[in-house]
Structures are given as C-alpha cells and as structure tokens.
N, C-alpha and C positions, 0 to 999 in steps of 0.2 A: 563699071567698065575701066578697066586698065589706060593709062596717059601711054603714049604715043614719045619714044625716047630719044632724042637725035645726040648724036656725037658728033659734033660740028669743032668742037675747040682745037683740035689740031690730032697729030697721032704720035703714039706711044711706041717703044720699043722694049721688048723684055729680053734681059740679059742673062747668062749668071756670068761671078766673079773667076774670073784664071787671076794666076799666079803668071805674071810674066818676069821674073828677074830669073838670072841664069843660076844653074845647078850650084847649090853652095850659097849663094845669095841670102840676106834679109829677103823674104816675101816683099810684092810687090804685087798688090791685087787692081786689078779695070775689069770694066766690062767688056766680055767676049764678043763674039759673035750675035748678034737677036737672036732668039729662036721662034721667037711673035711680035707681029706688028698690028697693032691694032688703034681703029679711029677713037679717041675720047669726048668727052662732057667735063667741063670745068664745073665743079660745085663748091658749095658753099660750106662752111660748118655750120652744125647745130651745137644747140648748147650742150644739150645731151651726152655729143661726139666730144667735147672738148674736155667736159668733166670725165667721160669712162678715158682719156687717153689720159690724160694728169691723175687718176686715179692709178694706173698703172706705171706710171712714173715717164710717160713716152711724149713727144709733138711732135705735131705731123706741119709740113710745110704747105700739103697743096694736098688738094682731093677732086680725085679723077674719076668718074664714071666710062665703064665699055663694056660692052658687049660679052655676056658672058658664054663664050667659043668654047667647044671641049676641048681647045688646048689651053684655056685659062685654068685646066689641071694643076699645069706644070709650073706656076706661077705662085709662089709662097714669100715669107718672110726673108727668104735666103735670094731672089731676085733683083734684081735691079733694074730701075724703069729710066731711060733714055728719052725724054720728051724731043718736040721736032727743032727747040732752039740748041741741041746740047745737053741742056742741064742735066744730069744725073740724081736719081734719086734713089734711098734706101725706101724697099714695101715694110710698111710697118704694121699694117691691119687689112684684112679683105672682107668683107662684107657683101652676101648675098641679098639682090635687090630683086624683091617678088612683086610689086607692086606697078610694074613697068612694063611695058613691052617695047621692045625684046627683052627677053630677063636678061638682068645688069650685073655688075661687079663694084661696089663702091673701092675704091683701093687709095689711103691713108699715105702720104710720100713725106719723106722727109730729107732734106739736100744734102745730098754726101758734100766731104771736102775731096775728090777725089778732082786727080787734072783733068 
C-alpha cells in the first residue's frame, strides 16, 4: 500500500526567465509571471541524491516535494521556482515519485543570486 503524501511546507511558484532591460541593453533576466502555483513537502537529502548531484558536477540547496499536476509538463531545468518567503531558485533535477500517493515530483533547487 502506497504512504499517503501531504504538502503542508508552504507553496511554490513556477516562473520562466524574461529579459527585462530595454532594447540595446546588457540582458537582465527575473522571473516573469507564475505560470503554476503549487502546495510543497520540504525533504530531506539521501546520500544517494548527494553523491548522483556531485557526480554530475551540480548542488542543490533545498528539495521540494508536489504534486505531480499535468501542468508539471511545463516545468524543466530552464524554470524557476519562487518559494512563499521570496526566495528564488534555479530547477536543477526533477524526479518522478511512484511510490506515493498522489504521484509526486521530487524537484532539486538551488539559490539563484538574482534580486
């Protein structure tokens, strides 16, 4: 029997990156608009997750559990995730979670330096 999955830790906001500096500008990228809001699960690392991220040369700051929506489509490497205090983060790894119910999204963050 499948565990029972609550996402109680706060909620998530999925971005992508605009260019906001004017025509002629150095680029100046934020995050746009949401296009998904979604409730999370704060998790833990495994050793497992720590070795395959440092194997690939990557760290991750914070690992989020949610609900995996068919608009978690749109949701890739190139997104940006907007937690409820502000902070902004880059998606670095997604991981499909079978083992849960409701089926889950492991999703790997790591803290942009963006304003």
């Amino acid at each position: 029997m499948k565990q029972y999955q609550t996402f109680n830790a706060g909620v998530a906001k999925f971005c992508e990156l605009v260019n906001t500096a004017e025509n002629g500008a150095q680029p100046e990228m934020a995050p746009g608009e949401p296009f998904l809001t979604l409730r999370y699960d704060l998790r833990t690392f495994g050793l497992r997750s720590m070795e395959a991220m440092a194997g690939l040369g990557q760290r991750a700051d914070r690992l989020i559990r949610v609900p995996a929506s068919g608009e978690m489509r749109k949701v890739n490497t190139q997104t940006v995730c907007v937690t409820e205090d502000g902070t902004k983060y880059h998606i670095k790894r997604l991981q499909d979670v079978t083992v849960v119910t409701p089926q889950s999204v492991d999703i790997y963050l790591e803290r942009m330096g963006l304003p």
